[in-house]
C-alpha positions as CSV (number, residue, x, y, z in Angstrom):
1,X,0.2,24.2,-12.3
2,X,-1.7,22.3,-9.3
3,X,-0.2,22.9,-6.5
4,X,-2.1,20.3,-4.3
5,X,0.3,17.7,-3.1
6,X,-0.3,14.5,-5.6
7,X,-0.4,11.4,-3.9
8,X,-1.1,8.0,-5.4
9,X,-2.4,4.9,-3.5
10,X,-1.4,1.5,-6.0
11,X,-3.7,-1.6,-5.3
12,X,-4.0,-4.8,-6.3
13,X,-5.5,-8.5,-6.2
14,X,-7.2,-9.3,-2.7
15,X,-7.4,-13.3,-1.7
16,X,-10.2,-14.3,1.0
17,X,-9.6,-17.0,3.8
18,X,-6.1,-16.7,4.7
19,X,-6.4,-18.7,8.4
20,X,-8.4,-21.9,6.5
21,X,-6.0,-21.1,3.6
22,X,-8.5,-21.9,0.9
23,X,-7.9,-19.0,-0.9
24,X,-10.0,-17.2,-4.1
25,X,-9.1,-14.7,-6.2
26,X,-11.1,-10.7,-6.0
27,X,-10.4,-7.8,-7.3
28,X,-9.0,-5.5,-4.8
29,X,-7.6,-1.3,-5.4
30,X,-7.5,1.8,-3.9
31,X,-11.2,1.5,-3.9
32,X,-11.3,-1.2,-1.1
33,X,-10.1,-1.3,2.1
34,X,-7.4,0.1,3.6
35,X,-6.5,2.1,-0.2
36,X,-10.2,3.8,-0.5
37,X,-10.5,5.0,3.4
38,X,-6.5,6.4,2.7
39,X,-8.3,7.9,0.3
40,X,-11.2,9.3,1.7
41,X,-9.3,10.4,4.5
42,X,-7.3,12.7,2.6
43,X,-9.9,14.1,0.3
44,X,-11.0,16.3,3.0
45,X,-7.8,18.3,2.6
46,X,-8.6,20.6,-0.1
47,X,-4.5,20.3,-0.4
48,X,-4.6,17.1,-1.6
49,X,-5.2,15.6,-4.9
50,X,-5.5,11.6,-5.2
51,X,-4.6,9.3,-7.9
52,X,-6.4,6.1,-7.3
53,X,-4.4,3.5,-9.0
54,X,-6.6,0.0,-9.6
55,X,-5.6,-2.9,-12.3
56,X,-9.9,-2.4,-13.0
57,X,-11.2,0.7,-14.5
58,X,-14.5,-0.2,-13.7
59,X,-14.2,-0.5,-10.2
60,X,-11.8,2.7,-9.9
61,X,-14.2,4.5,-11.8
62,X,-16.9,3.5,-8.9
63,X,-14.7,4.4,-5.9
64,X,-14.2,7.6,-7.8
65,X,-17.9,7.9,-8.5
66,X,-18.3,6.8,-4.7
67,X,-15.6,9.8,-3.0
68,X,-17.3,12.4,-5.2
69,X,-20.3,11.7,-4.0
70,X,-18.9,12.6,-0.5
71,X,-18.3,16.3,-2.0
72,X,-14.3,16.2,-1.6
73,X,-12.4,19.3,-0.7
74,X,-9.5,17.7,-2.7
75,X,-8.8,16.8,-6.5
76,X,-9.2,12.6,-7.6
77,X,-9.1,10.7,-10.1
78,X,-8.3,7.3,-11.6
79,X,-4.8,5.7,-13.3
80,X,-5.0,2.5,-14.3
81,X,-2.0,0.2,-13.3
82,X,-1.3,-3.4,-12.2
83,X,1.4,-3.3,-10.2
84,X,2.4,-7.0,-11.2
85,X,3.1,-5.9,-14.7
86,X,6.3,-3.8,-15.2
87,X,4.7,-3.0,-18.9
88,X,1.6,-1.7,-16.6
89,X,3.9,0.5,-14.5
90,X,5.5,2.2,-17.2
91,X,2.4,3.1,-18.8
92,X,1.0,4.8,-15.8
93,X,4.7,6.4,-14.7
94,X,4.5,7.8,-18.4
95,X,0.6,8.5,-17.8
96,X,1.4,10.5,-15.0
97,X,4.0,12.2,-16.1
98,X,1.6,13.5,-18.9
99,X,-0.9,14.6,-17.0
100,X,0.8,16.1,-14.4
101,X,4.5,15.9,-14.7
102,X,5.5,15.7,-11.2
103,X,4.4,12.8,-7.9
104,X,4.6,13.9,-4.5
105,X,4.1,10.6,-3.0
106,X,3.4,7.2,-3.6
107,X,1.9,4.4,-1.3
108,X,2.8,1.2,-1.8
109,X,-0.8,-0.9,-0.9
110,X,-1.4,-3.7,-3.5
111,X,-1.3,-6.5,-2.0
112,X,-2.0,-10.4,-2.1
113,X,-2.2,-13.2,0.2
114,X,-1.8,-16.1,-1.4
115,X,-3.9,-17.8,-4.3
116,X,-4.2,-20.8,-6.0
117,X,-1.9,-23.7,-6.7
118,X,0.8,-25.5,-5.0
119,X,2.1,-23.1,-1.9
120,X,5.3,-22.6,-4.7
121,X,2.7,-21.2,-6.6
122,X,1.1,-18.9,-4.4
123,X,4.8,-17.7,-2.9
124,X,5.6,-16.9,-6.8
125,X,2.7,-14.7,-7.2
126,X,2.8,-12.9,-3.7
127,X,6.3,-12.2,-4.6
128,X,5.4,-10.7,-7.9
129,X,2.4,-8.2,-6.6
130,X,3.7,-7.6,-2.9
131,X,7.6,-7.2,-3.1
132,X,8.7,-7.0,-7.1
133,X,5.0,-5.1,-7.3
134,X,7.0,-2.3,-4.8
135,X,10.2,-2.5,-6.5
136,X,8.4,-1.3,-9.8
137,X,6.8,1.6,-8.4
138,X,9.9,2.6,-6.7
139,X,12.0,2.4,-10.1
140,X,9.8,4.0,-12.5
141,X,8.1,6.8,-10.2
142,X,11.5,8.2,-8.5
143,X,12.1,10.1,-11.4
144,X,8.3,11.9,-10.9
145,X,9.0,11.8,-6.9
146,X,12.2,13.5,-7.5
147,X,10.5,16.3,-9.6
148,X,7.9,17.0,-6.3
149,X,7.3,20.5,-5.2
150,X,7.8,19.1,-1.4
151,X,9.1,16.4,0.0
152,X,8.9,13.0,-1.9
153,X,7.4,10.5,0.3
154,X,6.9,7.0,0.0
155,X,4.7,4.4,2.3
156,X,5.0,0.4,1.5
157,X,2.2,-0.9,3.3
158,X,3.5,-4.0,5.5
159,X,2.1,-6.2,7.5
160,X,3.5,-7.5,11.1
161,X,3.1,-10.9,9.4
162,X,6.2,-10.0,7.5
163,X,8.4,-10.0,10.5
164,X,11.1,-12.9,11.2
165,X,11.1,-12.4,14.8
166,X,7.8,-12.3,15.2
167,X,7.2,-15.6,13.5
168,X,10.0,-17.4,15.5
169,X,7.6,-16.3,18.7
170,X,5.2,-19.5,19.1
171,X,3.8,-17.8,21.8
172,X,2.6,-14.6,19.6
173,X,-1.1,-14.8,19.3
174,X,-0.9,-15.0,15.4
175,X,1.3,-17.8,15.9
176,X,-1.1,-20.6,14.1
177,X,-1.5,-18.6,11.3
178,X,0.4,-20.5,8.2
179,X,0.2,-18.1,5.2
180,X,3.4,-18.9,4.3
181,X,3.7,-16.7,0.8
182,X,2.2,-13.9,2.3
183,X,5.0,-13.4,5.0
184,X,7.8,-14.2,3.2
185,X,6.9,-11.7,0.5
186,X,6.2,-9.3,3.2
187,X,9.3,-9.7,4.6
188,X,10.8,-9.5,1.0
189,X,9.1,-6.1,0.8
190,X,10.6,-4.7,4.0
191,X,14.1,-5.3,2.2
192,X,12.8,-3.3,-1.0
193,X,11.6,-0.7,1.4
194,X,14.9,-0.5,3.2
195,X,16.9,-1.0,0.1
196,X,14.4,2.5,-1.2
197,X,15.5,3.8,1.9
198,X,19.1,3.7,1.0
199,X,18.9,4.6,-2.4
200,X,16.7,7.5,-1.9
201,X,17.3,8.9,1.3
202,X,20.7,10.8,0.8
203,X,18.1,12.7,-1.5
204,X,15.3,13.9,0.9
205,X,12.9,10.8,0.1
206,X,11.0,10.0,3.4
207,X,10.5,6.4,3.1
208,X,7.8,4.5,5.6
209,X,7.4,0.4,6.1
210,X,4.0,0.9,7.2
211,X,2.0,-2.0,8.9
212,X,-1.5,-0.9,9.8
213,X,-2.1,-3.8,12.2
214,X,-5.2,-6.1,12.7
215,X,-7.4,-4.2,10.3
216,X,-10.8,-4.1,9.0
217,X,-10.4,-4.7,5.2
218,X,-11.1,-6.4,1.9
219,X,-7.7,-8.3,2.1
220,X,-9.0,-11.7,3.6
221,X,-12.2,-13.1,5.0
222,X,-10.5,-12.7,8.5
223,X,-9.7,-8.9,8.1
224,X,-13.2,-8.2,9.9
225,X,-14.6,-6.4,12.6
226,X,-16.8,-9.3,14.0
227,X,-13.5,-11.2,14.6
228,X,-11.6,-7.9,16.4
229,X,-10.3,-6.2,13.6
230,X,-9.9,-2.7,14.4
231,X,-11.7,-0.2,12.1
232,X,-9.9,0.9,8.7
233,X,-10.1,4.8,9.8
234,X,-7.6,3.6,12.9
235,X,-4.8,1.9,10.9
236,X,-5.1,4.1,7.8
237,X,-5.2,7.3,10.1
238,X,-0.9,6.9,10.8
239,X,-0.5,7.6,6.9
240,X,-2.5,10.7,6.5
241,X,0.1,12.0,9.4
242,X,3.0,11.0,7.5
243,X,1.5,12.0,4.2
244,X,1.7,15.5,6.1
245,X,5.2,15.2,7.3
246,X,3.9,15.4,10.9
247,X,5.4,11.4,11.4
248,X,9.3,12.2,9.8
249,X,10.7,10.6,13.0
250,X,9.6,7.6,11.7
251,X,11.2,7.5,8.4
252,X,13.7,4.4,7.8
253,X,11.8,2.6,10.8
254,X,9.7,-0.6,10.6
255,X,6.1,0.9,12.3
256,X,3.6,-1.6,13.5
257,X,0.3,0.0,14.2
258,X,0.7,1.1,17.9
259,X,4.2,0.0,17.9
260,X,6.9,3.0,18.1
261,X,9.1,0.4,16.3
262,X,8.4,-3.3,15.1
263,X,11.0,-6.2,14.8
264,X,12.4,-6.7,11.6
């Protein structure tokens, strides 16, 4: 039986240009951004083994190609699953569940920021990856979560853009920034996160709402260092912690990146 703690990072479809709003669609998994340096960061825990969860096999077969070539000291590998398919899902709880009969934690990180078509359009299919996409996960893997040799854990990746309060404030620096479908569905997938937190919590689930701030990443063509994104090890770092069980204080708490708490 392995006895590394099994952890799988979801991703997703990535859109570039979210401040001019023209927006294109790219592949983007756990072998982009935010998912792969996740990833990366916990492969050097010979502990851990990763499940990289992409809707491409080709390009989670070259992040896998690309960690191993980093000699890991933990266990990865690839599952296929598009997080904006429940018939996806299924197949890669039941995958799972055949290869290794048991999750120890799931991270919530597909995610989408807009798209094309009318802005009913683009809130329709943000919806479907970012806040129905984290419902999914949490109904068909909390029957492998609650089989875990530790503690189940579970991370929805967030965003600050997601918060109401924060988007009443004219004066917040991110205040011209429109991306309407993006924040409402973060904000829709704080409630599934809290709503998880309910469900699953009387059972020892640690649930986090995760927003790694200002972030260089492959989410948008503004997600980059040039323009004063932070770099990816900084906001990923907080999840390796509470991947560990070294961050439980924050369970059932909205965290901004360098934010004890965030407004809902």
């Amino acid at each position: 039986m392995d006895t590394k703690q099994l952890i799988l990072i979801t991703g997703g479809t990535s859109v570039t240009s979210i401040g001019s709003e023209k927006m294109t669609d790219n592949l983007l998994a756990a072998n982009g951004g935010i998912g792969f340096e996740l990833a990366r960061q916990l492969l050097a825990d010979p502990k851990k083994h990763v499940l990289l969860g992409s809707r491409s096999i080709e390009k989670g077969e070259n992040a896998l190609k690309e960690l191993q070539s980093q000699q890991p000291k933990g266990a990865v590998e690839v599952i296929q699953v598009d997080v904006a398919s429940e018939d996806s899902v299924a197949a890669a709880a039941k995958e799972i569940e055949n290869r290794h009969g048991r999750l120890d934690a799931l991270v919530n990180n597909a995610g989408i920021v807009g798209g094309t078509g009318t802005n009913a359009q683009q809130l329709t299919a943000c919806l479907q990856t970012n806040a129905v996409g984290a419902q999914l996960m949490g109904d068909y893997f909390a029957p492998l979560l609650r089989k875990s040799t530790g503690t189940p854990r579970i991370i929805n990746v967030s965003s600050g853009a997601g918060s109401i309060t924060v988007r009443l404030d004219r004066s917040h620096p991110r205040a011209a920034m429109k991306a309407t479908a993006y924040r409402v569905s973060k904000a829709a997938m704080n409630m599934v996160g809290a709503c998880q937190c309910s469900e699953f919590g009387g059972e020892g689930f640690k649930i986090f709402i995760y927003g790694p701030g200002y972030t260089v990443s492959n989410l948008s063509d503004m997600n980059k260092a040039e323009l004063g994104a932070k770099p990816t090890s900084e906001g990923t770092a907080p999840m390796v912690a509470m991947l560990n069980g070294e961050r439980d204080e924050d369970a059932e708490k909205y965290i901004e990146y360098g934010h004890d708490s965030f407004p809902w």
